[in-house]
MMTF fields as JSON, N, C-alpha, C and O atoms, coordinates in Angstrom:
{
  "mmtfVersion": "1.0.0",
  "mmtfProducer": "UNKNOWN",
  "numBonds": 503,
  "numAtoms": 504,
  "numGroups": 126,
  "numChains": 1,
  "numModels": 1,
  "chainsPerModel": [1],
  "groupsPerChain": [126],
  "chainIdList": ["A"],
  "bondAtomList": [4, 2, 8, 6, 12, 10, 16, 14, 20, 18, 24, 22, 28, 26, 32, 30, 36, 34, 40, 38, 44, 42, 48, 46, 52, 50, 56, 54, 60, 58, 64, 62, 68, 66, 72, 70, 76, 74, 80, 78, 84, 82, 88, 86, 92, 90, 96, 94, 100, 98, 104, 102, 108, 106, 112, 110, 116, 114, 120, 118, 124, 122, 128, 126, 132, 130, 136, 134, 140, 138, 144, 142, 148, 146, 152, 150, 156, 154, 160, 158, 164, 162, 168, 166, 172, 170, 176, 174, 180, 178, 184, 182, 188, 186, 192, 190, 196, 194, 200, 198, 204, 202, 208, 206, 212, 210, 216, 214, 220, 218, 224, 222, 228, 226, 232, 230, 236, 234, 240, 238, 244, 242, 248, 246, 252, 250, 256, 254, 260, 258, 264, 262, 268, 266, 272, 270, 276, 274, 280, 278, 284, 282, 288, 286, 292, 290, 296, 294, 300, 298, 304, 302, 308, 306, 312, 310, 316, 314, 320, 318, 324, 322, 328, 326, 332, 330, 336, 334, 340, 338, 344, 342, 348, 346, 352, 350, 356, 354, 360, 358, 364, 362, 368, 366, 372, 370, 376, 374, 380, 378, 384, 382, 388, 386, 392, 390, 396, 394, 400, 398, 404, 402, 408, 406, 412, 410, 416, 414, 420, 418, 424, 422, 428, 426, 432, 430, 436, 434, 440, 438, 444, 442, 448, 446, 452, 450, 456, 454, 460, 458, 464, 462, 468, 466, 472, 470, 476, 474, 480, 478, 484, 482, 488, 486, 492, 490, 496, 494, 500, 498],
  "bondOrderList": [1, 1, 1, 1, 1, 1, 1, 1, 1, 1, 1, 1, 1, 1, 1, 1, 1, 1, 1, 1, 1, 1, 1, 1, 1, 1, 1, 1, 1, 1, 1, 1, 1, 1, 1, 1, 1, 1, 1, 1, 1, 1, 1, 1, 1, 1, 1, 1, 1, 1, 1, 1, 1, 1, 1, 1, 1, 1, 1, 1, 1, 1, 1, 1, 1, 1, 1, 1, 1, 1, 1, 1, 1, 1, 1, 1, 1, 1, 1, 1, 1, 1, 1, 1, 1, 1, 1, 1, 1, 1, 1, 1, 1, 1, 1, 1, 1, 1, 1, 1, 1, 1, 1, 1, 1, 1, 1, 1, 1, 1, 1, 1, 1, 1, 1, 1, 1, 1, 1, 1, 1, 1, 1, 1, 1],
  "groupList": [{"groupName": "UNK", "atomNameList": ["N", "CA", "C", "O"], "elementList": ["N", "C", "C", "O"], "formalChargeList": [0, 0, 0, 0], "bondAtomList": [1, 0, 2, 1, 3, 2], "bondOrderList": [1, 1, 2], "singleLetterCode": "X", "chemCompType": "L-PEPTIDE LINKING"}],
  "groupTypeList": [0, 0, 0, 0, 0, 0, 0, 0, 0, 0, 0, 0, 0, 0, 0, 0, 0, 0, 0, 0, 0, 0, 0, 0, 0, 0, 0, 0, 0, 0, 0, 0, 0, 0, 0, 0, 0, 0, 0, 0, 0, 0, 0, 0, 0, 0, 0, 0, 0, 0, 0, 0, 0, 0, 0, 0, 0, 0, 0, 0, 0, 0, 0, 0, 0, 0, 0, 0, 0, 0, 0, 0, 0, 0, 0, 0, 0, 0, 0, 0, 0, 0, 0, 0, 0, 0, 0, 0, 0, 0, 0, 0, 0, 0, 0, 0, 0, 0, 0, 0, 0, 0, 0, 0, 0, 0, 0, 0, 0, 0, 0, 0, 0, 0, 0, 0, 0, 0, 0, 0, 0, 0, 0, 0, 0, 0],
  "groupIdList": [1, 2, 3, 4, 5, 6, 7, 8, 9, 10, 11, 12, 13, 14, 15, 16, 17, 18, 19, 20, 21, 22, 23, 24, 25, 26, 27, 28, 29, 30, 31, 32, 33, 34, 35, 36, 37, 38, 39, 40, 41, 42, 43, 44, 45, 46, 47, 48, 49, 50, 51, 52, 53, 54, 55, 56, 57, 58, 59, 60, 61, 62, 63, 64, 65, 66, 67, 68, 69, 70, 71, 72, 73, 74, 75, 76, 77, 78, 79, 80, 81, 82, 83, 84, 85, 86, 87, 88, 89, 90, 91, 92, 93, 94, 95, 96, 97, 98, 99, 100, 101, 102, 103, 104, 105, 106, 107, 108, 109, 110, 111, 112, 113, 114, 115, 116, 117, 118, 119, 120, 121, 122, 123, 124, 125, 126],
  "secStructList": [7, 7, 7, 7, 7, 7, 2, 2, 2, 2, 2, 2, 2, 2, 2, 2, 2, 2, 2, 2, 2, 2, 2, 2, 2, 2, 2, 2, 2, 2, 2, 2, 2, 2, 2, 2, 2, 2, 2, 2, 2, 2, 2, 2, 2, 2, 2, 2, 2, 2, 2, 2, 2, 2, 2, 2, 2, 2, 1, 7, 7, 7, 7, 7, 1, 6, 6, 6, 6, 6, 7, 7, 1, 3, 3, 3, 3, 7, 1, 1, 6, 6, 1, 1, 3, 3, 3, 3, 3, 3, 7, 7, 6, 6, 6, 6, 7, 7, 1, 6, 2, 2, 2, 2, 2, 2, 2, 2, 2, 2, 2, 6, 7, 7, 3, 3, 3, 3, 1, 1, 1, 1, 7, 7, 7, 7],
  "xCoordList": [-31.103, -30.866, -30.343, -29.315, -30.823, -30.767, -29.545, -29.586, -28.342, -27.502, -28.142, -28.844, -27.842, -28.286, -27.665, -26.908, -27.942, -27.152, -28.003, -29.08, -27.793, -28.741, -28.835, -27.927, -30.123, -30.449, -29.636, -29.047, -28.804, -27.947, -26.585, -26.36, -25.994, -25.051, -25.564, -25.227, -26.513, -27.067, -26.848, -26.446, -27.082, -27.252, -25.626, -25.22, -24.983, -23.293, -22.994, -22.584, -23.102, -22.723, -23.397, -22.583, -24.832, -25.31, -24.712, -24.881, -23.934, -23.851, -22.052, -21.426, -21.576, -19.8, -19.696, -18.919, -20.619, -20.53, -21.387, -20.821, -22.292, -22.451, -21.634, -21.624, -20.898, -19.626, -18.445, -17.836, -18.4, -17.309, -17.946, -17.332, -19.033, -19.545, -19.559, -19.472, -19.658, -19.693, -18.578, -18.573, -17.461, -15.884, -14.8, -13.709, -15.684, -15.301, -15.596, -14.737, -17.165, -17.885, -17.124, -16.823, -16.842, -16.123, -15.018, -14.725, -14.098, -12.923, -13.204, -12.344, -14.223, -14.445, -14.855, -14.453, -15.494, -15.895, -14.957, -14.601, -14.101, -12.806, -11.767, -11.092, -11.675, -11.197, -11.779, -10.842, -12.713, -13.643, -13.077, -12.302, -13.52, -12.796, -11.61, -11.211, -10.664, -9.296, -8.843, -7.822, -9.643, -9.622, -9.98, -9.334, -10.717, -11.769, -10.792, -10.746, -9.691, -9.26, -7.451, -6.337, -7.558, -6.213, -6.447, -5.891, -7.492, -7.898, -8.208, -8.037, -8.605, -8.738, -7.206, -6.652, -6.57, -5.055, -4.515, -4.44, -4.112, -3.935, -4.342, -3.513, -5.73, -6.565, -5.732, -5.253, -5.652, -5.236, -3.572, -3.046, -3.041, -1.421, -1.334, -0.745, -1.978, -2.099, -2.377, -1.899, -3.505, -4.208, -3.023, -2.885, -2.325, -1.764, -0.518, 0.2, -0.092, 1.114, 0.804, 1.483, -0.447, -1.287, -1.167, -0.752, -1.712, -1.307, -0.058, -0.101, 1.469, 2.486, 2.575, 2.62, 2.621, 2.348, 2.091, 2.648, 1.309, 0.354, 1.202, 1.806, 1.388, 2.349, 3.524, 3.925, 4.185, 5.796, 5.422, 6.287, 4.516, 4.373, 3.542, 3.646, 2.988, 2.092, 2.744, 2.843, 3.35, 3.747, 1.979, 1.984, 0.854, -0.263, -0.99, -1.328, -1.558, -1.715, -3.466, -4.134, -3.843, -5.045, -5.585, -4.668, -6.746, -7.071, -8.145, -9.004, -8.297, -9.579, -8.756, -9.168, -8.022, -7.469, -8.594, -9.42, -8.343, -9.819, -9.228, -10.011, -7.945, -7.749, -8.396, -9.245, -8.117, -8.888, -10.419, -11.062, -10.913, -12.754, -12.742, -13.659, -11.523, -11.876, -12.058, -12.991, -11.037, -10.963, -12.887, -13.864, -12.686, -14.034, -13.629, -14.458, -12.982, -11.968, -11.814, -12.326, -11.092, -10.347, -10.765, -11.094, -10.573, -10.749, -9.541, -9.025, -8.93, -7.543, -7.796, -8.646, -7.151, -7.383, -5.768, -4.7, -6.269, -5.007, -4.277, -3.059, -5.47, -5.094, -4.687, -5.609, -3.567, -3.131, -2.568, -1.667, -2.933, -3.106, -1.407, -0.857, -0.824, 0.844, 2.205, 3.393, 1.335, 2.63, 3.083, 4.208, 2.596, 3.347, 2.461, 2.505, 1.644, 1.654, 0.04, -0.722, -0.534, -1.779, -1.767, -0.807, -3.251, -3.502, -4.675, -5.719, -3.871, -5.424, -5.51, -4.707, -6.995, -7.617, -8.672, -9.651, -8.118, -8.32, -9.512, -9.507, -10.913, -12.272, -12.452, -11.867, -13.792, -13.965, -15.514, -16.106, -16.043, -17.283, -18.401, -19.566, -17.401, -18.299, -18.486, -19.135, -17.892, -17.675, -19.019, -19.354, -19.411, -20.571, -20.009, -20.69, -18.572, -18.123, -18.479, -18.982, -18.107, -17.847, -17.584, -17.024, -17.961, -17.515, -15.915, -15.188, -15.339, -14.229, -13.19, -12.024, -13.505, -13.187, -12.009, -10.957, -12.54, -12.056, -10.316, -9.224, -11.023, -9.693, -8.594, -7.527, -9.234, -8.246, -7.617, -6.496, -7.958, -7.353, -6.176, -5.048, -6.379, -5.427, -4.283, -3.198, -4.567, -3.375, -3.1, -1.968, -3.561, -3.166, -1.787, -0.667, -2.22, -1.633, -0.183, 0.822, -0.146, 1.02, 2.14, 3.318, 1.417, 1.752, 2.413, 3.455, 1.999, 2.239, 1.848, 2.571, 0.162, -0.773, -1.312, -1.931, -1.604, -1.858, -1.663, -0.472, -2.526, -1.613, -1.254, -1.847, 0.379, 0.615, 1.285, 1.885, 1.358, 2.527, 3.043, 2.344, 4.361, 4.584, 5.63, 6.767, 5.217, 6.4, 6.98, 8.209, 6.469, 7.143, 8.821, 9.975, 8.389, 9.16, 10.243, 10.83, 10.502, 11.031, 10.49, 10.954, 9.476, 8.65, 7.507, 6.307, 8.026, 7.018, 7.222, 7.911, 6.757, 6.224, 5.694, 6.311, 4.696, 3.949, 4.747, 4.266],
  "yCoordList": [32.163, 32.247, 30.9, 30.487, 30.272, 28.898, 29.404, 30.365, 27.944, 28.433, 27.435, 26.469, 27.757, 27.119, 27.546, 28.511, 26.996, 27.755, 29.125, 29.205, 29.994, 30.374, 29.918, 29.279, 30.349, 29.868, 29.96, 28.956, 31.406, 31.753, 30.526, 29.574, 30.486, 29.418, 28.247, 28.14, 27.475, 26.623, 26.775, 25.819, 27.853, 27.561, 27.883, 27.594, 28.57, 28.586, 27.014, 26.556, 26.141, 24.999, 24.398, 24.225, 24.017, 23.355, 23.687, 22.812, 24.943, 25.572, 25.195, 25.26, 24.865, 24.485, 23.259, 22.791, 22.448, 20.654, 20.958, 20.257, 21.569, 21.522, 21.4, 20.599, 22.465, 23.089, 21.989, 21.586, 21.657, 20.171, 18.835, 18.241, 18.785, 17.288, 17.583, 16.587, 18.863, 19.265, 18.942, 18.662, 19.025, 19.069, 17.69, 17.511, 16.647, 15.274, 14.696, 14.295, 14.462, 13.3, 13.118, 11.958, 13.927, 13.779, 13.073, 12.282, 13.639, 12.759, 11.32, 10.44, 11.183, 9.653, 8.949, 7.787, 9.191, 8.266, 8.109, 6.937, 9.235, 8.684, 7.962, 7.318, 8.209, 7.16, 5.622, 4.851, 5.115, 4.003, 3.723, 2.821, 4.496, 3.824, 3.498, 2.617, 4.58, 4.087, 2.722, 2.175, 2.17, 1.15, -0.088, -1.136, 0.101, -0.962, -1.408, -2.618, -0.28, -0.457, -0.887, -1.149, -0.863, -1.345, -3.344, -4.334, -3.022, -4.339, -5.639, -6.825, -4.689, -5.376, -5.447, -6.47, -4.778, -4.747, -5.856, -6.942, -5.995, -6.632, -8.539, -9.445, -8.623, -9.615, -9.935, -11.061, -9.316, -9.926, -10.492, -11.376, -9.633, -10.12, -11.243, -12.281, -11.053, -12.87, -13.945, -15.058, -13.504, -15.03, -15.669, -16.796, -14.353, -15.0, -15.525, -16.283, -15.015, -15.606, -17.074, -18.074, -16.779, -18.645, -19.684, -20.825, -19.015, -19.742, -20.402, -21.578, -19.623, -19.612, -20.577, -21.674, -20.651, -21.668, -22.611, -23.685, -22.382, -24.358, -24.893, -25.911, -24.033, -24.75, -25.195, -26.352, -24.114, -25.212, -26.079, -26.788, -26.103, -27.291, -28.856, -29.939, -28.725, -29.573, -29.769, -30.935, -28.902, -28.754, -28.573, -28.907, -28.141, -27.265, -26.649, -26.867, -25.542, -24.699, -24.472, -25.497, -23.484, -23.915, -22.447, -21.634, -21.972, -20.588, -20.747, -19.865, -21.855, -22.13, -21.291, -21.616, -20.622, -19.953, -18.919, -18.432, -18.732, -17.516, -16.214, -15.298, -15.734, -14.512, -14.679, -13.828, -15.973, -15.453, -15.557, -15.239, -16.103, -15.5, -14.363, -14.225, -13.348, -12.293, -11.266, -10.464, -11.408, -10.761, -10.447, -11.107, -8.89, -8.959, -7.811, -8.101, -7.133, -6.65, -7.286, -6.83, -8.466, -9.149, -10.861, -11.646, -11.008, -12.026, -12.962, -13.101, -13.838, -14.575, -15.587, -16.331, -15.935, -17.451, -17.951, -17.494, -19.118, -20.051, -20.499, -20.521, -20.929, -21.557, -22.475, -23.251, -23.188, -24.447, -24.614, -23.838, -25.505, -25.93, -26.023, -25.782, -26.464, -26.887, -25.928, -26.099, -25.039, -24.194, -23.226, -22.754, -22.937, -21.729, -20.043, -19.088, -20.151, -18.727, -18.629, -19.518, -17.385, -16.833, -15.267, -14.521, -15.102, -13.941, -13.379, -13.752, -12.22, -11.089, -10.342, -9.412, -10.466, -9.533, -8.323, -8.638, -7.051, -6.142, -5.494, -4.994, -5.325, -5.008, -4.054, -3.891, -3.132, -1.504, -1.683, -2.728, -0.667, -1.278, -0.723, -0.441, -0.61, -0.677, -2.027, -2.358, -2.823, -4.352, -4.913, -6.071, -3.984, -4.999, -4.951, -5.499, -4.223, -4.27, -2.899, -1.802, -3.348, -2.451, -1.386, -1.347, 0.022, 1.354, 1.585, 2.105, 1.029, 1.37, 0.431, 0.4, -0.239, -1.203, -0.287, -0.737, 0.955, 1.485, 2.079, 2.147, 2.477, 2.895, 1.777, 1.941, 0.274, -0.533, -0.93, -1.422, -0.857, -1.04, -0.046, -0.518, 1.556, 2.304, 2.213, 2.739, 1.34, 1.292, -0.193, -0.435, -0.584, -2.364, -1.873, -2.367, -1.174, -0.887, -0.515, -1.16, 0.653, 0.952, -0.041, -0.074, -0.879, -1.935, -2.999, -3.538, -3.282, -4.323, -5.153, -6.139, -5.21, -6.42, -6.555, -5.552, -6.74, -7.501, -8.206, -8.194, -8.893, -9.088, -11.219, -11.942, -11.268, -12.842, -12.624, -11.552, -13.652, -13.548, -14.993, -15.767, -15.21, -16.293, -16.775, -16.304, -17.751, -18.133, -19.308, -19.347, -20.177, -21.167, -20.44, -20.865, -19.553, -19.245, -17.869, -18.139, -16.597, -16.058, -14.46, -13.722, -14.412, -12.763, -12.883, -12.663, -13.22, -12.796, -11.426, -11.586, -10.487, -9.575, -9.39, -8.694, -9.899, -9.574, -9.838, -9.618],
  "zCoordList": [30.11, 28.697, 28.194, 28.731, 27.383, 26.768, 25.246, 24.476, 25.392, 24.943, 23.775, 24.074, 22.548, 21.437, 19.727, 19.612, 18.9, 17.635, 17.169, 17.761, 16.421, 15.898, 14.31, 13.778, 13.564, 11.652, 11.456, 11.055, 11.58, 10.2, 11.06, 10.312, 12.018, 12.471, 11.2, 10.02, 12.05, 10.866, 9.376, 8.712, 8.882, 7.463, 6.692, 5.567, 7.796, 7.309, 7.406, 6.339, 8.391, 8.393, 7.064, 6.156, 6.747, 5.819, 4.481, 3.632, 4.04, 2.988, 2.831, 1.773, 3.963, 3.793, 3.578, 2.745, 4.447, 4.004, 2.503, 1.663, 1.981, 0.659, -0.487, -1.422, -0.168, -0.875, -1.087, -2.078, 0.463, 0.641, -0.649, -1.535, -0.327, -0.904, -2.202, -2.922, -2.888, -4.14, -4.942, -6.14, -4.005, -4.373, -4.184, -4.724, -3.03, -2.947, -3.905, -4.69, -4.126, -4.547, -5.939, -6.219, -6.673, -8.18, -8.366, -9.262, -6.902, -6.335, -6.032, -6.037, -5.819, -4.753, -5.879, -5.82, -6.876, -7.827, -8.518, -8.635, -9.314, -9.91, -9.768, -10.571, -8.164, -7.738, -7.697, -7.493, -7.795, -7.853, -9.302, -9.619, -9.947, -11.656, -11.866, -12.628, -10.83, -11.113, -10.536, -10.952, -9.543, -8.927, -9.861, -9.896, -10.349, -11.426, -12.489, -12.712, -13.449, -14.15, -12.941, -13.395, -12.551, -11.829, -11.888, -12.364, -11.157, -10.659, -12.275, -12.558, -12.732, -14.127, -14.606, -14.205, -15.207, -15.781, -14.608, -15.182, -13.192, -12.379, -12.937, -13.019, -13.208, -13.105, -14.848, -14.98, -15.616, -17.218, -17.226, -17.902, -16.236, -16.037, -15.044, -15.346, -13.702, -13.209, -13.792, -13.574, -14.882, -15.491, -16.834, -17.31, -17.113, -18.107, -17.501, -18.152, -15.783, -15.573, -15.154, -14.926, -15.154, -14.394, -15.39, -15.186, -16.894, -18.123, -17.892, -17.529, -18.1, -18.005, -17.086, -17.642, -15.871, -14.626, -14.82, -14.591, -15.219, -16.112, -16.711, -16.373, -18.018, -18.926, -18.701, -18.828, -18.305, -17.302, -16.235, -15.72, -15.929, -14.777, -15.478, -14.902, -16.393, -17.548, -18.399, -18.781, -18.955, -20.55, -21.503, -22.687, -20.985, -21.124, -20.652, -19.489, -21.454, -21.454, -20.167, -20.034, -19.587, -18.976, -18.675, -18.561, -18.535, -18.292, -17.333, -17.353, -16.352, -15.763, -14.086, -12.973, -14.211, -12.618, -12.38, -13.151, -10.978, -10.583, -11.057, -10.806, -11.752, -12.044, -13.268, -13.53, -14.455, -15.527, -15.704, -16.705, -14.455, -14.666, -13.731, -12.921, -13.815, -13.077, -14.501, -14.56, -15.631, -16.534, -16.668, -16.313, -17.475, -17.732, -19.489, -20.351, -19.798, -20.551, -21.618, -22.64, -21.66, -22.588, -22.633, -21.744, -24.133, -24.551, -24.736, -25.845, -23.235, -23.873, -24.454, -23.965, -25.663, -26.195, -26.336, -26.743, -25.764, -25.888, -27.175, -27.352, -28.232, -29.694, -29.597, -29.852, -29.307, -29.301, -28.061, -27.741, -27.269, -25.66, -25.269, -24.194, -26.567, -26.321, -27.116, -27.387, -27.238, -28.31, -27.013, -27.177, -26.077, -25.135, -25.372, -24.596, -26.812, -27.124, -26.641, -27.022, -25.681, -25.618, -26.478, -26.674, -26.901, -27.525, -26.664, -26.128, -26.848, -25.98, -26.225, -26.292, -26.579, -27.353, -26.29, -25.613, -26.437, -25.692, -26.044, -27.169, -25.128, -26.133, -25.174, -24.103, -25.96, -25.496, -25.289, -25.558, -24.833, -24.63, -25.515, -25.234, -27.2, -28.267, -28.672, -29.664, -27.87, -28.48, -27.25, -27.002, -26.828, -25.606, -24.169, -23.302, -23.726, -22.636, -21.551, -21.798, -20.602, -19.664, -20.122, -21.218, -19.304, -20.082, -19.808, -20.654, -18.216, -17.988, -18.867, -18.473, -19.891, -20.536, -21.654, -22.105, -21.864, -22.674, -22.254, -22.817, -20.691, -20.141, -20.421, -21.012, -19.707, -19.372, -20.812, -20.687, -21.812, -22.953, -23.062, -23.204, -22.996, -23.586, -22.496, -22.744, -20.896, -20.23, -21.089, -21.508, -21.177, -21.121, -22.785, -22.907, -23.437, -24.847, -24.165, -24.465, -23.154, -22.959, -22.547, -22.905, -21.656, -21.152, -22.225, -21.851, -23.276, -24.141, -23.814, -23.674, -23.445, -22.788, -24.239, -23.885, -25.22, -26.249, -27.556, -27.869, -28.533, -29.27, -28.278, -27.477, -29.312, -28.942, -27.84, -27.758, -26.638, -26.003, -25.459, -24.805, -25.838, -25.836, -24.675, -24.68, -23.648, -22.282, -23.272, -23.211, -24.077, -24.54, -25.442, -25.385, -25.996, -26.702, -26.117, -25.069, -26.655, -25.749, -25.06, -24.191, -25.811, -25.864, -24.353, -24.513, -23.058, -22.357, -21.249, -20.241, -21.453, -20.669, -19.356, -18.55, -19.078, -17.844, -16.624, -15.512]
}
């Protein structure tokens, strides 16, 4: 007598990893987004502490660091290379962005990631 599974063995197994993958995969991708928008919020607070960096070490201002061509989110502008103050402007992806773009805005808001922020003067955050 040959020991072996029988169908129905089989088709209980095929039908529980179904069930399983039905109930991960939703998990596993949300997690992927939550990652995306971490990594982004992450990438807008380095570049502007890089700004900051520059400028006390220069006395100007510079946004060419690899965190700020990581930004993909936000638009920082310097304005005047020697005043201390960057603005960032937080875009959604009715503006042409990324979809998770939207998330990273309503964290970046809580945060007080936009708007002016100034190391020269005394309002910096990040």
């Amino acid at each position: 007598m040959k020991k072996a599974f029988t169908m129905i063995e089989l088709i209980f197994v095929i039908v529980i990893i179904g069930v399983l993958a039905v109930i991960a995969i939703p998990k596993l991708s949300a997690t992927a987004d939550d990652a995306k928008i971490v990594t982004e919020l992450n990438s807008i607070v380095n570049c502007v502490q890089d700004i900051a960096s520059s400028y006390t070490g220069s006395g100007k201002e510079d946004n060419n660091s690899a965190n700020c061509n990581l930004v993909k989110c936000a638009v920082i502008n310097l304005g005047n290379l020697n005043d201390g103050n960057v603005t960032i402007n937080l875009k959604t992806s009715s503006d042409g962005y990324p979809r998770f773009c939207n998330f990273v805005k309503e964290k970046a808001l809580k945060k007080d990631l936009n708007g002016t922020l100034s190391f020269g003067g005394v309002k910096v955050k990040p």
